[in-house]
C-alpha positions, 0 to 999 in steps of 0.5 A: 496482477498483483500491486503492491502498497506503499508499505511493502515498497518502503518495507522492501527498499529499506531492506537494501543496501542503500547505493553510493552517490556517482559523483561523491560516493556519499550513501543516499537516502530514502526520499519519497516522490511527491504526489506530482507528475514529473516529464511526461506526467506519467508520473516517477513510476515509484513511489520510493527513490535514492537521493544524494542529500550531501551538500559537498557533492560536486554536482550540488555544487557546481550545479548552482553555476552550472544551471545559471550559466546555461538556463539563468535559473538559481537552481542545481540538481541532486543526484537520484537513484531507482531502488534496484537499478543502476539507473542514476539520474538528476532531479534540479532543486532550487533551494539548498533545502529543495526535496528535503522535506521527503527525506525518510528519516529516522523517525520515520524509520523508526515508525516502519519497525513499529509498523511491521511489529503491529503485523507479526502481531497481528499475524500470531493473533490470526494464526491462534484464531485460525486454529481455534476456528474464531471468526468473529475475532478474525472479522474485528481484526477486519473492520478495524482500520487502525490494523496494518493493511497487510493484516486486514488483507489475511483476515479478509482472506480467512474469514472467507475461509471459516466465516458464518453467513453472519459475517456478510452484512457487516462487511457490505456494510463497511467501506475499505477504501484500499482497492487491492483490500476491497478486491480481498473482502469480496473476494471472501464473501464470494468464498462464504456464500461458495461455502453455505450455497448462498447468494445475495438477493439483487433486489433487496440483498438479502441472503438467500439460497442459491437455487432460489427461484423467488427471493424469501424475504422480498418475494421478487422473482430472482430466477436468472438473476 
């Protein structure tokens, strides 16, 4: 199954056309959830949501009497959407700058166009160095953790392809901390040692030879192993 980070969600869901509020037909924007379970605390199931932020809305406003009357709670609610339903609900807030402090802005915006030029970019230079056969230059992109996710994903997956056994050391050495990237890296150095009929030596992990019968470098007996 694939997943999805957070960067292609908001990529996606900025994408769309942003859906009109049901009770004041005002657009909604962009929030992101908090990092808390909500209801059940199986958790909001996105991490990206619509909310109407209009404070002339009539839900917002009459919400205020509304929640007093019925739960003596100074609070109202504000209006939310899941990107891509027609499923509109409400989430109570109880202050008028309630969920406000999630609300993707413009700069924030702005920040995401940044990020996806950072990844044409990226990608151009590992299209070149595919072509040219350059995977030292593919495994730099790699290990440098200011590149793009999605860019370190592509060069995991190409250095697997045109990769030198020397590539291995440094990237077992290093710790990606994204799973769905760590899944890609030993996803490619599977594909290296497929490619020199290598493995690595489960005493001292150094490379040795497929067929090895005794490790070359250890001399441990990895037969079976």
């Amino acid at each position: 199954m694939a997943f999805e980070t957070k960067e292609e969600v908001l990529e996606k869901i900025m994408a769309m056309e942003k859906p009109a509020c049901p009770h004041c037909n005002a657009p909604m924007s962009i929030w992101e959830v908090p990092s808390i379970n909500v209801g059940d605390g199986l958790g909001w199931g996105t991490p990206y949501l619509f909310m109407c932020f209009n404070d002339e809305c009539p839900l917002y406003t009459q919400g205020w009497d509304s929640m007093m009357e019925n739960y003596a709670h100074h609070a109202s609610y504000r209006c939310m959407n899941y990107p891509g339903t027609d499923q509109f609900e409400l989430m109570p807030v109880f202050s008028p700058v309630g969920a406000t402090g999630q609300v993707i802005d413009d700069q924030v915006i702005a920040e995401e166009e940044v990020l996806k030029q950072n990844i044409k970019k990226g990608f151009s230079i590992l299209a070149d160095c595919y072509v040219n056969q350059d995977g030292v230059s593919i495994l730099r992109l790699l290990m440098d953790s200011a590149e793009p996710v999605r860019v370190r994903m592509k060069a995991a997956e190409m250095i697997g392809d045109i990769g030198e056994l020397e590539a291995i050391e440094p990237i077992r050495n290093l710790k990606f901390g994204n799973p769905r990237l760590q899944e890609q890296v030993d996803s490619a150095v599977q594909n290296i040692h497929k490619r020199f009929f290598t493995r690595e030596c489960p005493f001292c992990a150094e490379i040795i030879k497929k067929r090895a019968k005794v490790c070359k470098h250890c001399g441990k007996d990895v037969a079976g192993q």
